[in-house]
C-alpha positions as CSV (number, residue, x, y, z in Angstrom):
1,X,196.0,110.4,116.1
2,X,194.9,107.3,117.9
3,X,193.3,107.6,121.4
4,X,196.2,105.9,123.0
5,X,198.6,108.7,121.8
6,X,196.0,111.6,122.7
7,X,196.0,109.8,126.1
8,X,199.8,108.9,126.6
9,X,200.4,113.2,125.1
10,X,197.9,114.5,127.3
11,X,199.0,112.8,130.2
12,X,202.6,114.0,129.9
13,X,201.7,117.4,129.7
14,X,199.8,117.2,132.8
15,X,202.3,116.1,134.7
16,X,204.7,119.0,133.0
17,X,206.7,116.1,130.8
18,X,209.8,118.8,129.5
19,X,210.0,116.8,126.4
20,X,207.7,114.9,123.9
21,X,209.0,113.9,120.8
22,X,206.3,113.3,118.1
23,X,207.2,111.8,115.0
24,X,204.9,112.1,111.7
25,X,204.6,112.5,108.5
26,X,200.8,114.6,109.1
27,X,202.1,117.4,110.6
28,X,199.5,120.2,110.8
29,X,197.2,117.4,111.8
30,X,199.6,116.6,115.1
31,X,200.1,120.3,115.2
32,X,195.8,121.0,115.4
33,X,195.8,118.5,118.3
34,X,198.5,119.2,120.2
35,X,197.3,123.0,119.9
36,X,193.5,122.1,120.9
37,X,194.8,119.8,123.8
38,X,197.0,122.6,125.1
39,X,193.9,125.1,125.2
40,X,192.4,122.4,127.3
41,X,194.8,121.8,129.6
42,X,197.2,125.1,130.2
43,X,195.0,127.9,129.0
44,X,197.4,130.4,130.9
45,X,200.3,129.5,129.8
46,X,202.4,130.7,126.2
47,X,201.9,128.1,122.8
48,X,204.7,128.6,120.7
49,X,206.2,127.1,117.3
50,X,209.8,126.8,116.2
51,X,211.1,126.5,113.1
52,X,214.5,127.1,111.3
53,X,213.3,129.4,109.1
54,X,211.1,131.5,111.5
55,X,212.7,130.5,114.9
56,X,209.9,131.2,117.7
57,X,206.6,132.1,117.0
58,X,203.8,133.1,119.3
59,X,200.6,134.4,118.7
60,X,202.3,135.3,114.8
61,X,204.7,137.1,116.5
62,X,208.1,136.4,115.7
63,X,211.0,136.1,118.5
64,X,213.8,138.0,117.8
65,X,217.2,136.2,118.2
66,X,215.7,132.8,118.1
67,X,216.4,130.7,114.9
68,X,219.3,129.0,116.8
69,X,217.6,126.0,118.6
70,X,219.6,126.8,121.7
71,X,218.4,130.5,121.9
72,X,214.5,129.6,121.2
73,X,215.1,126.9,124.1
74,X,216.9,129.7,126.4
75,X,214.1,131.9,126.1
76,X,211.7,129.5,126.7
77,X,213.2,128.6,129.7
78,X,213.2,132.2,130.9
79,X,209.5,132.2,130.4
80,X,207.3,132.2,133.5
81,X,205.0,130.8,133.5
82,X,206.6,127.8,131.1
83,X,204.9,127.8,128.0
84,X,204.6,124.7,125.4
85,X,206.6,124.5,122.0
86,X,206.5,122.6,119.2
87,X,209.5,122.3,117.3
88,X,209.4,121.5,113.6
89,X,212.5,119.6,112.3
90,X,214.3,119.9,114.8
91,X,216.5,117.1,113.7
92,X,217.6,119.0,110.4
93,X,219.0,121.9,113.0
94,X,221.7,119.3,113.7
């Protein structure tokens, strides 16, 4: 990732950005970033993945009742403090 796009990423989640979309082909790259800038900036708060197959993930524990896009974003909501997510694909969910 180029500086510009760690800086315009990082940013956005300073200032608590609800959404970032992040488009790539290198996804386990994006996803080693993002995870390594979260760790820097919101240490006490949740890191989650979603998927279609897995629904939410945290700490490789899997969510129950959350393979639905709109449930994994309900229960995120419901988290206190709010966490961060990455969503794979979330276009093919549509």
């Amino acid at each position: 990732m180029s500086k510009k796009s760690v800086n315009f990423i990082k940013n956005s989640v300073q200032v608590d950005q609800p959404i970032i979309q992040i488009i790539s082909y290198e996804e386990k790259r994006v996803e080693t970033h993002l995870k390594n800038l979260f760790q820097q900036l919101k240490r006490d708060q949740s890191f989650y993945f979603w998927d279609i197959n897995n629904g939410l993930v945290k700490d490789n524990q899997f969510i129950k009742d959350s393979r639905e896009p709109i449930n994994a974003m309900n229960h995120l909501m419901k988290e206190s403090p709010t966490g961060f997510c990455v969503f794979r694909d979330l276009n093919s969910a549509f």
